[in-house]
C-alpha positions in Angstrom: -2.0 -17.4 -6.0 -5.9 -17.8 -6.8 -8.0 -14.5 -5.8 -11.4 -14.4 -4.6 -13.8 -12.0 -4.3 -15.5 -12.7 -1.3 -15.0 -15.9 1.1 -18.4 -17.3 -0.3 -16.4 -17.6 -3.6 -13.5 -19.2 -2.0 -13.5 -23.3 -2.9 -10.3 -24.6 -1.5 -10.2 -28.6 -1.4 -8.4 -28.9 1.7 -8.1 -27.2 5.2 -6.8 -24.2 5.1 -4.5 -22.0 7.6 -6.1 -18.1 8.0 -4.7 -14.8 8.9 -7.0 -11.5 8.8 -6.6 -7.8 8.8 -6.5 -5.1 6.2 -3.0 -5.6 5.3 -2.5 -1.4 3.9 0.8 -1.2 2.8 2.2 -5.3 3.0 4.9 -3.8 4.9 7.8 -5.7 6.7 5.2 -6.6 10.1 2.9 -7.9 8.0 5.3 -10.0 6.0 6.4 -11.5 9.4 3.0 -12.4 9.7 2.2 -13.5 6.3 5.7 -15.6 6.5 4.1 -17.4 9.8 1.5 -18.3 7.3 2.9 -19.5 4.3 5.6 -22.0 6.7 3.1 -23.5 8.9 0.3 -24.5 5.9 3.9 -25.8 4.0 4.1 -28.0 7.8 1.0 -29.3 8.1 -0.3 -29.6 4.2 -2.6 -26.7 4.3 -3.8 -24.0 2.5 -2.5 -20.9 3.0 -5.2 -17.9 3.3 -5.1 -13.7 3.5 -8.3 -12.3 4.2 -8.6 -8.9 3.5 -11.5 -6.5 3.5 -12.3 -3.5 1.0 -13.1 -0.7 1.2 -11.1 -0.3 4.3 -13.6 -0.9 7.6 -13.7 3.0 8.6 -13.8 4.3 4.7 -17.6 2.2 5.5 -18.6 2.9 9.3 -16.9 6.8 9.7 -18.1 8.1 6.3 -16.4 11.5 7.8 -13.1 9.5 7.6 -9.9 11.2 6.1 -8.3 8.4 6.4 -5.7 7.8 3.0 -4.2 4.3 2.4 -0.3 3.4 1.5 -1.7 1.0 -1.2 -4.6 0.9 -3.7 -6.7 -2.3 -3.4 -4.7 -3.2 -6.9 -1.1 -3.0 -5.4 -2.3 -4.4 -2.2 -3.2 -7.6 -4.5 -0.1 -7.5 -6.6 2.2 -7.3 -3.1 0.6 -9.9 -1.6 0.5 -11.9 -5.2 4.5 -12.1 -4.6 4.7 -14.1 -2.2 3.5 -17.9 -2.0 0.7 -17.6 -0.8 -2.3 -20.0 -2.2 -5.4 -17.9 -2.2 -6.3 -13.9 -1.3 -9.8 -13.2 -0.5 -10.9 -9.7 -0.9 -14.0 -9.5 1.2 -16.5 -6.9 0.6 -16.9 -4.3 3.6 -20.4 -3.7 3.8 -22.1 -2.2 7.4 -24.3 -5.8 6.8 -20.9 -7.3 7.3 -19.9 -5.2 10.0 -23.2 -6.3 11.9 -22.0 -9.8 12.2 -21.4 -10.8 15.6 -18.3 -12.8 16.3 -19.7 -16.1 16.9 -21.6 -15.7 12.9 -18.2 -14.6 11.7 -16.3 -17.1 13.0 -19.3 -20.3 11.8 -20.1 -18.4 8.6 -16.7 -17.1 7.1 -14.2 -19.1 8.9 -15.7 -22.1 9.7 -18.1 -23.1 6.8 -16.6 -21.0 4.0 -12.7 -21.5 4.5 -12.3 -24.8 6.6 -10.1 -23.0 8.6 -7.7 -25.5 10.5 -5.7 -22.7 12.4 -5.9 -19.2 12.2 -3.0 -17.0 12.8 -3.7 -13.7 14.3 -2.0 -10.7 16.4 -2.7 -10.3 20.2 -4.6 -7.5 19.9 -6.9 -8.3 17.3 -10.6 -7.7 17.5 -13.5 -9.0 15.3 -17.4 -9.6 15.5 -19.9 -6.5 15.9 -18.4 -3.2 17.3 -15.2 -5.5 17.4 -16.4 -6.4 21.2 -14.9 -10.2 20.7 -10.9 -10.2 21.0 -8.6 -13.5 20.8 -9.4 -15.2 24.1 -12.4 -15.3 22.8 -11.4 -16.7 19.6 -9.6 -19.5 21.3 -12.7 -20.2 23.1 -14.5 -20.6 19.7 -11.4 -22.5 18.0 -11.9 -24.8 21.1 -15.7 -25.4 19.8 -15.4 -25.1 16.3 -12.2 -27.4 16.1 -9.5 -25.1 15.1 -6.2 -24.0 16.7 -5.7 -20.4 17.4 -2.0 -18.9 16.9 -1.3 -15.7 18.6 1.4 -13.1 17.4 2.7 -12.1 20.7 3.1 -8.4 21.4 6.6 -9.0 21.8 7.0 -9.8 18.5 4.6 -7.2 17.1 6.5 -4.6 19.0 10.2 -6.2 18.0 8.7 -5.0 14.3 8.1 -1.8 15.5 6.4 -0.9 12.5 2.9 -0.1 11.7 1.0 1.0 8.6 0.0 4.3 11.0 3.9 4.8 11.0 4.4 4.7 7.4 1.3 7.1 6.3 2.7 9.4 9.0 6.2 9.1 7.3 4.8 9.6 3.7 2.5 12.7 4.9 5.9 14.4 6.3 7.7 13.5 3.3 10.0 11.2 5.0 10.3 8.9 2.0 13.3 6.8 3.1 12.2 6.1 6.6 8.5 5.0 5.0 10.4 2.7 2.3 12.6 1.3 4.6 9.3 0.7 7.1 8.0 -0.9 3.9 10.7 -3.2 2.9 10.3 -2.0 -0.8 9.3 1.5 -2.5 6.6 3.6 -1.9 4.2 3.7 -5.2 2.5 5.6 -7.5 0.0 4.7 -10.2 -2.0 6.3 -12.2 -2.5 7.3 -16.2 -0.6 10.4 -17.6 -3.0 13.3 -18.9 -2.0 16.6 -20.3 -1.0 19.3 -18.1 -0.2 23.1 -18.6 2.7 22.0 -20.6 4.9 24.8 -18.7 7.5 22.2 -18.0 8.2 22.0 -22.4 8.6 25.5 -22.2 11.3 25.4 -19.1 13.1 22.7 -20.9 12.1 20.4 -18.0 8.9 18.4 -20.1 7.1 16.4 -17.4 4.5 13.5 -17.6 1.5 14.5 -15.6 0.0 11.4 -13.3 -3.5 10.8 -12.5 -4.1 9.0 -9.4 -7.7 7.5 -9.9 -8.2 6.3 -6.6 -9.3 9.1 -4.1 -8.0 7.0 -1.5 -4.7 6.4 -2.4 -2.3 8.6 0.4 -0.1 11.3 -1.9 3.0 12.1 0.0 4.1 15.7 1.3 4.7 18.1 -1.2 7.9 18.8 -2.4 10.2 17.3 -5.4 11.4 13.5 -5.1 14.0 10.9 -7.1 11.6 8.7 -8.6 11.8 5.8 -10.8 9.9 3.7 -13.4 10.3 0.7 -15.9 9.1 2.0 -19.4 8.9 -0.2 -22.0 10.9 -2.5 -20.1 13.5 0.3 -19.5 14.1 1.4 -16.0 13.7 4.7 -16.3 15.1 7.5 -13.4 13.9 11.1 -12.6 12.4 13.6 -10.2 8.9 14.2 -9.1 7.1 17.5 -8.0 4.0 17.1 -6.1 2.6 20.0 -5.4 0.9 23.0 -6.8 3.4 24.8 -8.5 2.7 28.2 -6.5 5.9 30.5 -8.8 3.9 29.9 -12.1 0.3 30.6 -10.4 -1.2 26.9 -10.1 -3.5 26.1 -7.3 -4.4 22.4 -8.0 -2.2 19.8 -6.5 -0.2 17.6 -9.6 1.8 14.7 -9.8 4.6 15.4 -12.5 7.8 13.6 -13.5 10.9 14.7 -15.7 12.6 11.5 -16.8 15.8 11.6 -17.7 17.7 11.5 -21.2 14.2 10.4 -21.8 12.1 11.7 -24.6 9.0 9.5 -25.4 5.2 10.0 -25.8 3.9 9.1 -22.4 0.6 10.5 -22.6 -2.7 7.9 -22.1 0.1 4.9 -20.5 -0.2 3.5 -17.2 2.8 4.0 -15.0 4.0 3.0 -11.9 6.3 5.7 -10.2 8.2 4.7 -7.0 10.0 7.4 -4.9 13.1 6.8 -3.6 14.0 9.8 -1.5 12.9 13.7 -1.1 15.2 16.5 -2.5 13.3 19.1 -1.1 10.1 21.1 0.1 8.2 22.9 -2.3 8.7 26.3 -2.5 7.0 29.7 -4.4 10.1 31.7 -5.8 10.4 35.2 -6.4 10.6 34.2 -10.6 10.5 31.6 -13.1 14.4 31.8 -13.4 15.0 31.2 -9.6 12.6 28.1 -10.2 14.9 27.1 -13.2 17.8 27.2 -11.1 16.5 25.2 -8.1 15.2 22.6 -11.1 18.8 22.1 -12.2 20.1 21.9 -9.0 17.2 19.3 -8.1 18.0 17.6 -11.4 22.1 17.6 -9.9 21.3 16.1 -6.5 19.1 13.7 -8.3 21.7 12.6 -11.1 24.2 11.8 -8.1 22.1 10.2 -6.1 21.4 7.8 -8.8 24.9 7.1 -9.4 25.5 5.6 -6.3 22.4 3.8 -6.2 24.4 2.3 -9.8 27.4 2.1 -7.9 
């Protein structure tokens, strides 16, 4: 897969097939879509194209937004960069963009830049300036501009039943399973571990701490999860607490891991975590020894759980 970024960088050689939309999480709707895609450019000896915009459109025209994505702009790339597609364009989002009106959107971008021969798009898409132009009128300019419009039904849309507003709602009520299976792969964490208070070592629990760069990036309810990572080429199991550690007095919300029969310097690596379901809430107990207790039975759930994922 060859990425761009922007569609003025884009230099395809032949006529390409399009789809468009932000694409936050790659989940199992949009691989329908993406799947349309790849088999019709394989029919009719085209390109296949993703364009995607970043930041995400309301991060740029609601700058009171709260809005948190499923994916960083990095694991967006390296989900879509699984499949076959031939080319990812990561358009900038800028409010000059956003001022486009349809008909310079569709010349400029899809027209001139990407030779777009068909473009493959969902019923209710909209596009142009205040997104006022919809897909009838995108026929009408395919009709003009010589290309074909294909339109993902809401039928099939709905048959998904899946949306990435679904998923972040799962994730923010710490309904892990339901958001992976949503996802059609494991919800992720990256980030680079940094020292902590080091009151995990002292518990007997030692914990890598993750930093989550991107301010963006949705962090899922609060609570402890069974996580795993590959380490050194090692996959790696354990349990996550996200939260702020209320029983020993913390206040700021961390990101920490205890691997098991693991005992390596992480601190400084990059890791990707993936959660694979929730044990529990997080909760303030009346001492540090009821915590220890609830962290070995945490640690008990987890072990089985993993087993029969092994079995």
């Amino acid at each position: 897969m060859e990425q761009h970024i922007s569609a003025e960088s884009f230099n395809g050689s032949k006529r390409t097939v399009v789809t468009i939309g932000t694409f936050d999480g790659v989940h199992l709707g949009h691989r329908k879509i993406i799947d349309r895609l790849l088999t019709s450019a394989q029919n009719n000896d085209l390109e296949s194209v993703v364009l995607t915009f970043f930041p995400h459109p309301r991060m740029v025209l609601q700058k009171d937004t709260q809005i948190k994505l499923i994916n960083t702009i990095t694991e967006r790339k390296d989900l879509l960069e699984a499949t076959t597609l031939n080319h990812l364009i990561i358009h900038p989002f800028t409010k000059d963009f956003s001022r486009l009106t349809a008909e310079e959107f569709v010349k400029t971008i899809l027209v001139d830049q990407l030779k777009a021969h068909k473009v493959i798009i969902g019923y209710d898409h909209h596009f142009g300036r205040n997104r006022n132009a919809n897909i009838e009128d995108l026929k009408e300019f395919g009709k003009h501009y010589n290309f074909e419009v294909e339109e993902i039904s809401k039928k099939d849309i709905d048959d998904v039943a899946i949306s990435s507003t679904k998923i972040r709602k799962a994730l923010l009520e710490g309904d892990i399973r339901l958001a992976n299976d949503y996802l059609g792969y494991f919800f992720m964490l990256n980030g680079i571990v940094s020292r902590g208070r080091g009151l995990g070592r002292k518990f007997n629990y030692p914990t890598a701490n993750l930093k989550v760069e991107e301010n963006y990036k949705l962090i899922p309810a609060k609570g402890v999860y069974v996580v795993k990572s590959v380490i050194a080429g090692q996959t790696v199991y354990g349990m996550m607490n996200i939260g702020t550690n209320p029983t020993v007095g913390g206040s700021d919300l961390t990101i920490e891991t205890f691997f098991f029969d693991f005992n390596e310097d992480l601190y400084d690596q990059h890791l990707q975590i993936e959660l694979l379901t929730r044990v529990r809430d997080e909760k303030k107990f009346n001492d540090v020894a009821d915590l220890i207790e609830a962290m070995q039975a945490d640690e008990r759930f987890s072990r089985e759980f993993i087993k029969k994922l092994d079995a």
